[in-house]
DOSE-588501 format. One record per residue (C-alpha): residue number from 1; residue in one letter; x, y, z. Coordinates in steps of 0.001 Angstrom, whole numbers, plus 524288, in hexadecimal, padded with zeros to 5 digits. Layout:
# DOSE-588501
+-----+------+-------+-------+-------+
! pos ! code !     u !     v !     w !
+-----+------+-------+-------+-------+
! NUM !    a !     X !     Y !     Z !
...
+-----+------+-------+-------+-------+
//
This chain:
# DOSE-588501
+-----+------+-------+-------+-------+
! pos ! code !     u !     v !     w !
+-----+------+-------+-------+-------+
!   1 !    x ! 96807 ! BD4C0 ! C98CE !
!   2 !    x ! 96CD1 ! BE0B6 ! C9FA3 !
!   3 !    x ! 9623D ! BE977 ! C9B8F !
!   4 !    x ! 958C0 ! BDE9F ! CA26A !
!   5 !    x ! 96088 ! BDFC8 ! CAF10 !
!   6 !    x ! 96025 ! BF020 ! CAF23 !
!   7 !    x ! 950BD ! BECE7 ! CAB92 !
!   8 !    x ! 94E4D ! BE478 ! CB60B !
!   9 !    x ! 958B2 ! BE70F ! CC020 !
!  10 !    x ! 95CB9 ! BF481 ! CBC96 !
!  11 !    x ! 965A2 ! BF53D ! CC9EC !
!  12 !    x ! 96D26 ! BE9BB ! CC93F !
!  13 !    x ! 97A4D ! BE9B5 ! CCD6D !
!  14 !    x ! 97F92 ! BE36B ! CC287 !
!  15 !    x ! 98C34 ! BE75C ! CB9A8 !
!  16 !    x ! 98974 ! BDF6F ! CAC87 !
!  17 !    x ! 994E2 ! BD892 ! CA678 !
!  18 !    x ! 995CA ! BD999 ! C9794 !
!  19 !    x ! 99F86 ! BD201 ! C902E !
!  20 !    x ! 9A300 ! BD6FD ! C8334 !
!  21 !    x ! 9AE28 ! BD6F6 ! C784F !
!  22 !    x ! 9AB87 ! BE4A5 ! C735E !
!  23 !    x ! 9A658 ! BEACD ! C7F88 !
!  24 !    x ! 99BA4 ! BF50B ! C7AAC !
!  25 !    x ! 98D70 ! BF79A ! C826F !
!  26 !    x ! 98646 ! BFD5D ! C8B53 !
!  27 !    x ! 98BE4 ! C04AA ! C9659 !
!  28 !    x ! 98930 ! C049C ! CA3D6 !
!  29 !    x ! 98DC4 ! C050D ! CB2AF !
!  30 !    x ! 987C8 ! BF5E2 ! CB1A1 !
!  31 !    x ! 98ED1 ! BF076 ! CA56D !
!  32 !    x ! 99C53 ! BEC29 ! CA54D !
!  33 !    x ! 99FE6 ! BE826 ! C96AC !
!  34 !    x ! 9AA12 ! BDBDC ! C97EE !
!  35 !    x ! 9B331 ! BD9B2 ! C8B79 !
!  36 !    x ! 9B43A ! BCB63 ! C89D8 !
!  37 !    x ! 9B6E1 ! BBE21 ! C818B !
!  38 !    x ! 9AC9E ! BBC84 ! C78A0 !
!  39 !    x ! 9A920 ! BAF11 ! C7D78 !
!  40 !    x ! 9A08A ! BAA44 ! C866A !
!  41 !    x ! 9A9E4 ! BA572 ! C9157 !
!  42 !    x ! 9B2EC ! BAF50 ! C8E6D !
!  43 !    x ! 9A89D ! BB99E ! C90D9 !
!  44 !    x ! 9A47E ! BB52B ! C9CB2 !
!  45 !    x ! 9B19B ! BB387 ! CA43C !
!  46 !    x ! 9B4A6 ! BC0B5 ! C9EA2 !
!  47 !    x ! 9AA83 ! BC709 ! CA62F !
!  48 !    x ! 9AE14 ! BC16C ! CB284 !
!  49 !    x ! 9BA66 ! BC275 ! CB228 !
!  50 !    x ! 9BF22 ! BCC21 ! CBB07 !
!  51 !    x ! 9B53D ! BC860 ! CC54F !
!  52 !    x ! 9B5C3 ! BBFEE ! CD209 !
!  53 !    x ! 9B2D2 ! BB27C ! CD2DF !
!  54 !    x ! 9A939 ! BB4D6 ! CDDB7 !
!  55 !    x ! 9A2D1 ! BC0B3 ! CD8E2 !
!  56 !    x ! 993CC ! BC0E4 ! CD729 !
!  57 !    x ! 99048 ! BC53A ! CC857 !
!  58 !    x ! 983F6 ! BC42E ! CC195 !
!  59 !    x ! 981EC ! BBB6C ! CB674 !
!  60 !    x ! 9794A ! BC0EB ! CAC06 !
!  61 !    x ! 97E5A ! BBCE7 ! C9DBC !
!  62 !    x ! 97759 ! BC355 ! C93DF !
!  63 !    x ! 96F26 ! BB8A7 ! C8D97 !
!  64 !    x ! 964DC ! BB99F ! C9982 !
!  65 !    x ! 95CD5 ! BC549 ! C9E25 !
!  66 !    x ! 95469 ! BC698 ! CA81D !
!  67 !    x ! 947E8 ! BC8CC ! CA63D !
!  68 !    x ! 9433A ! BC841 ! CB5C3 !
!  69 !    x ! 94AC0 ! BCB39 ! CC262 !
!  70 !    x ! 9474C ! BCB22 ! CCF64 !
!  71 !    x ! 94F81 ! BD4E3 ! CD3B4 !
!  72 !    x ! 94C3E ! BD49B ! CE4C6 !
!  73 !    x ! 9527C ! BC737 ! CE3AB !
!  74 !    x ! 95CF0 ! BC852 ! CDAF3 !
!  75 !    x ! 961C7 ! BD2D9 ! CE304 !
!  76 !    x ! 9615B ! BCA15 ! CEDDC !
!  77 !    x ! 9697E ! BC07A ! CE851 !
!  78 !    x ! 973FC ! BCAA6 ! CE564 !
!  79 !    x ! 97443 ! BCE4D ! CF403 !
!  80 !    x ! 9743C ! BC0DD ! CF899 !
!  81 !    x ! 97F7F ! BBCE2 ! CEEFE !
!  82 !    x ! 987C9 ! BCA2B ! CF336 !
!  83 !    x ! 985C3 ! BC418 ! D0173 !
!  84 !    x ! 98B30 ! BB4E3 ! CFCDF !
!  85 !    x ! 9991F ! BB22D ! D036F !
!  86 !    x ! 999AB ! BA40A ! CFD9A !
!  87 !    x ! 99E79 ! BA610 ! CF116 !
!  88 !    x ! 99A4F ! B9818 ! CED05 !
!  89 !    x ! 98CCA ! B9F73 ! CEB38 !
!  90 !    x ! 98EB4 ! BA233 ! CDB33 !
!  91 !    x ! 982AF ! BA332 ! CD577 !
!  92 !    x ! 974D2 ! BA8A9 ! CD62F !
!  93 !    x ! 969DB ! BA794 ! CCB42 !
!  94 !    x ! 95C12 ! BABFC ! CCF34 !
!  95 !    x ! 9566D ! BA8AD ! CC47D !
!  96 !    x ! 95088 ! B9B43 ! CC246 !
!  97 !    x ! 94B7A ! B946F ! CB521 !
!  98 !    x ! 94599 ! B88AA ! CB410 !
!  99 !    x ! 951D1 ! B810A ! CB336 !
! 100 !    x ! 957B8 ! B85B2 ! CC082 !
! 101 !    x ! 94A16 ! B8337 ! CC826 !
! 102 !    x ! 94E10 ! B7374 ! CC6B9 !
! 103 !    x ! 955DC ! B6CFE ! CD14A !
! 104 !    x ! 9601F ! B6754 ! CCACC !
! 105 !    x ! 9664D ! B748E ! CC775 !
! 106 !    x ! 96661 ! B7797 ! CD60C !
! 107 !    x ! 97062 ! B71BA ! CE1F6 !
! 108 !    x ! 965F5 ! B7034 ! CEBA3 !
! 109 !    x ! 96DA4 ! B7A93 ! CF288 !
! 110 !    x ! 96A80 ! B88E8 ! CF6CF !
! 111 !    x ! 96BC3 ! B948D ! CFD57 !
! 112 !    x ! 96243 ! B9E47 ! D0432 !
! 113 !    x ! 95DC4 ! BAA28 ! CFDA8 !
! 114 !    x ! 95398 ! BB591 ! D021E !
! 115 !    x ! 94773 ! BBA1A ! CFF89 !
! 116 !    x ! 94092 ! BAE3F ! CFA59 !
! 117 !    x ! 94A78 ! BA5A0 ! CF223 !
! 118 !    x ! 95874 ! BA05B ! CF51C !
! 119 !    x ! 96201 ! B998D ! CEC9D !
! 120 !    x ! 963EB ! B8BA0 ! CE687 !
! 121 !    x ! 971AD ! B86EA ! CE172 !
! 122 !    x ! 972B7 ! B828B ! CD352 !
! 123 !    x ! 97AE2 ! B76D8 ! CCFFE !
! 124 !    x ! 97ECF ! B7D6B ! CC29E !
! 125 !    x ! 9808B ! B876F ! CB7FC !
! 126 !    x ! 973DE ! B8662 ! CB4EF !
! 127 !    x ! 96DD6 ! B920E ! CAF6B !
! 128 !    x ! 97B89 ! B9924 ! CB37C !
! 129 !    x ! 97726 ! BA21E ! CA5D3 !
! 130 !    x ! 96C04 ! BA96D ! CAF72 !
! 131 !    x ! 96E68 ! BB5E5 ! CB4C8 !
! 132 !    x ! 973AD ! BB38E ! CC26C !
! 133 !    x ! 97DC1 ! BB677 ! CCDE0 !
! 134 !    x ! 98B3B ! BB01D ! CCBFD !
! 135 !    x ! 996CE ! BB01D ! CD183 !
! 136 !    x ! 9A21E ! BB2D4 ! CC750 !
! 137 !    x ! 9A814 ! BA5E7 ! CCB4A !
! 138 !    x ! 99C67 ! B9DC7 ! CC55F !
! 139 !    x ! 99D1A ! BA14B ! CB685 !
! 140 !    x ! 9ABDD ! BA292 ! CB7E3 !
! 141 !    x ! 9AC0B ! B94DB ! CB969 !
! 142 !    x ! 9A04E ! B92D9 ! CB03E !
! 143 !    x ! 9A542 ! B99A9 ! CA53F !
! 144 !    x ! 9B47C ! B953C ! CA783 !
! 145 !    x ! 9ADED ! B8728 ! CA7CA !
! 146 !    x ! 9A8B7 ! B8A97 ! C989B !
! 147 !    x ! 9B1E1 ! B879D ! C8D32 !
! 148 !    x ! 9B79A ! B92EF ! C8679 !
! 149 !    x ! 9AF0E ! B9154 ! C7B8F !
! 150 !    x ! 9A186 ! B9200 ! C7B6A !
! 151 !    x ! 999D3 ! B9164 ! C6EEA !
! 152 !    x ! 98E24 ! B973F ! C7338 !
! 153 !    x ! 986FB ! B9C64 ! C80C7 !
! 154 !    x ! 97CDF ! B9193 ! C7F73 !
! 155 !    x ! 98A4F ! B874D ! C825B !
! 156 !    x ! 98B79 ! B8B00 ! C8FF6 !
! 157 !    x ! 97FDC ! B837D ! C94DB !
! 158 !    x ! 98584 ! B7772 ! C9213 !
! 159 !    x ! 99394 ! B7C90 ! C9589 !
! 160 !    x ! 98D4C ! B8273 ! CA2B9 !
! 161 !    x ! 98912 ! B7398 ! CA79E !
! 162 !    x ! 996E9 ! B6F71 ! CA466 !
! 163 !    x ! 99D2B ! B7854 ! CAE06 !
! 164 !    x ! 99D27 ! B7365 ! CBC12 !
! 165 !    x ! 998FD ! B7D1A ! CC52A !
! 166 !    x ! 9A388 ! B808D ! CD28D !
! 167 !    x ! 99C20 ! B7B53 ! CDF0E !
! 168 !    x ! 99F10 ! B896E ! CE4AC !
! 169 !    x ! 996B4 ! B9013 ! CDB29 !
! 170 !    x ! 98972 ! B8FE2 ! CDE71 !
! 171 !    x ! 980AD ! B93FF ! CD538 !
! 172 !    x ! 97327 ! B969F ! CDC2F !
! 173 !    x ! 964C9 ! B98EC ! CD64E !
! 174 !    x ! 95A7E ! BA094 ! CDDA1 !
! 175 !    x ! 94F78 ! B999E ! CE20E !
! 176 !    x ! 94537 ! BA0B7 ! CDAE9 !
! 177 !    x ! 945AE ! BA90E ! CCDCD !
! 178 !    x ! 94AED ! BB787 ! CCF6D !
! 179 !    x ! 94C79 ! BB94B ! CC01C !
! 180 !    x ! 9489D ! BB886 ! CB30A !
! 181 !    x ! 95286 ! BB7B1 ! CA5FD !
! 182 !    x ! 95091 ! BB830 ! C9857 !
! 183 !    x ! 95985 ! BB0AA ! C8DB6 !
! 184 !    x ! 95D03 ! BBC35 ! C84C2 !
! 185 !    x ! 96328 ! BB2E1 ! C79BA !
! 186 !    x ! 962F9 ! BA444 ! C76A4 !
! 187 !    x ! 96BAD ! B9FF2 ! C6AB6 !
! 188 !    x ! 96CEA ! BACE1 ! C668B !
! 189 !    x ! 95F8E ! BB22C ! C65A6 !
! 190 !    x ! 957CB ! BBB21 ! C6DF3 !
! 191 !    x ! 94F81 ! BB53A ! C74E9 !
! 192 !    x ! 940AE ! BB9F5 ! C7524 !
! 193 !    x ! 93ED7 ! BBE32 ! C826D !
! 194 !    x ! 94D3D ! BC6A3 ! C81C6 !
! 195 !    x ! 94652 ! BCCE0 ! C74A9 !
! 196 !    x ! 939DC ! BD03A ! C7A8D !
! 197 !    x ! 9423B ! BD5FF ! C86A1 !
! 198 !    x ! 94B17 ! BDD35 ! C7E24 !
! 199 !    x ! 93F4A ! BE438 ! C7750 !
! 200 !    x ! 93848 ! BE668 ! C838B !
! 201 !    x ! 94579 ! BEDB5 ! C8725 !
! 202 !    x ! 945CF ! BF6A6 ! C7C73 !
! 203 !    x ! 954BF ! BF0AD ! C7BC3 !
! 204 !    x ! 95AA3 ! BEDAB ! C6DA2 !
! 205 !    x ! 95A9B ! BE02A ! C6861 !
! 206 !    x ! 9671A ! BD953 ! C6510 !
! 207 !    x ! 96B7A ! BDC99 ! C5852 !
! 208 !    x ! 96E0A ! BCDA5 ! C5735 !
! 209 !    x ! 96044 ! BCABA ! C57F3 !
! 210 !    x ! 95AA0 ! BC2E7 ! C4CF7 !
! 211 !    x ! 94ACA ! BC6BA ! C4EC6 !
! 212 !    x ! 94822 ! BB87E ! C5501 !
! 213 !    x ! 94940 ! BB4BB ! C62CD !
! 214 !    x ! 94D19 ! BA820 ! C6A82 !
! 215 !    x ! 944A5 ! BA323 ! C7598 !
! 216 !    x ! 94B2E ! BA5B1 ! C8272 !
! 217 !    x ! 94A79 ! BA050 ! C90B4 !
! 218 !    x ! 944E3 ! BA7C0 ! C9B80 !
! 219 !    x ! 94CEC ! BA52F ! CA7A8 !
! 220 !    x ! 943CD ! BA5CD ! CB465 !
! 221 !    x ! 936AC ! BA90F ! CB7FE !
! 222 !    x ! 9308D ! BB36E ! CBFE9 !
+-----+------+-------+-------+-------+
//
């Protein structure tokens, strides 16, 4: 995942967030290795620990890549959030799969953009697993929401759509694509398209790989 972001975006301005119980890896000025619980919730509280309810952080767990960017308009949306006073404002996802184009995942609501697209409020956590803008406050409450438990990843869809989401965090979804992700993993397995990319790479497979891949969803289309 973050050897697709140096591909694609090789100056972006991000400082990735690693959790880990032994903390071993690769070093860099844009790595920050995170010692934490070993579960899911646990991990993810961890790494947001010591920051602000308010701050903006990007969202980018590591079982999506992205294949795509469009990089003038992402950019945009970072200066337009740095410029947002209401902090009620909590969420931006640019990219859009089939699921999100339907109505009933949206408010009705929005708010103006630039260039060519603006931005439509969700009603929900749906698709909250994308890469996106979020305000720390949003999967604090998510992720506090979640039992301490969790027997596997694949759990938190259903526990996601038990969790009532604060009216003063708006989660918003551009109103065209900007993006393209890749699953790298379902159940377990590589999927095929996070094979192929890994070869094209010249990166190392995981030394958990069995020799047969998964089929895996392609988020977005460009």
């Amino acid at each position: 995942m973050i050897y697709k972001y140096m591909q694609l975006w090789p100056d972006n301005p991000f400082i990735f967030r690693i959790p880990c119980q032994t903390c071993a890896g690769i070093r860099g000025s844009n790595r920050e290795y995170i010692e934490s619980p070993s579960d899911i919730k646990g991990t993810v509280l961890s790494l947001l620990s010591d920051l602000d309810e308010d701050e903006w952080i990007y969202w980018c767990i590591d079982d999506k890549y992205p294949i795509n960017l469009d990089l003038h308009a992402v950019r945009t949306i970072i200066g337009w959030i740095d410029t947002l006073e209401d902090t009620s404002t909590s969420g931006v996802l640019f990219c859009r799969p089939d699921k999100l184009l339907k109505d009933k995942f949206l408010t009705g609501d929005t708010l103006p953009g630039s260039d060519d697209f603006y931005y439509l409020e969700r009603n929900s956590y749906k698709r909250i697993w994308l890469h996106q803008f979020l305000r720390v406050k949003v999967l604090k409450h998510l992720f506090s929401s979640f039992p301490d438990a969790i027997p596997a990843a694949k759990h938190m869809d259903t526990l996601k759509s038990s969790v009532q989401k604060p009216h003063d965090h708006k989660l918003y979804l551009t109103s065209r694509n900007l993006a393209v992700f890749g699953e790298s993993s379902s159940r377990g397995m590589l999927t095929e398209n996070c094979y192929h990319s890994i070869l094209q790479a010249g990166l190392e497979l995981p030394a958990w790989f069995s020799g047969k891949c998964a089929n895996g969803n392609i988020h977005g289309k460009m």
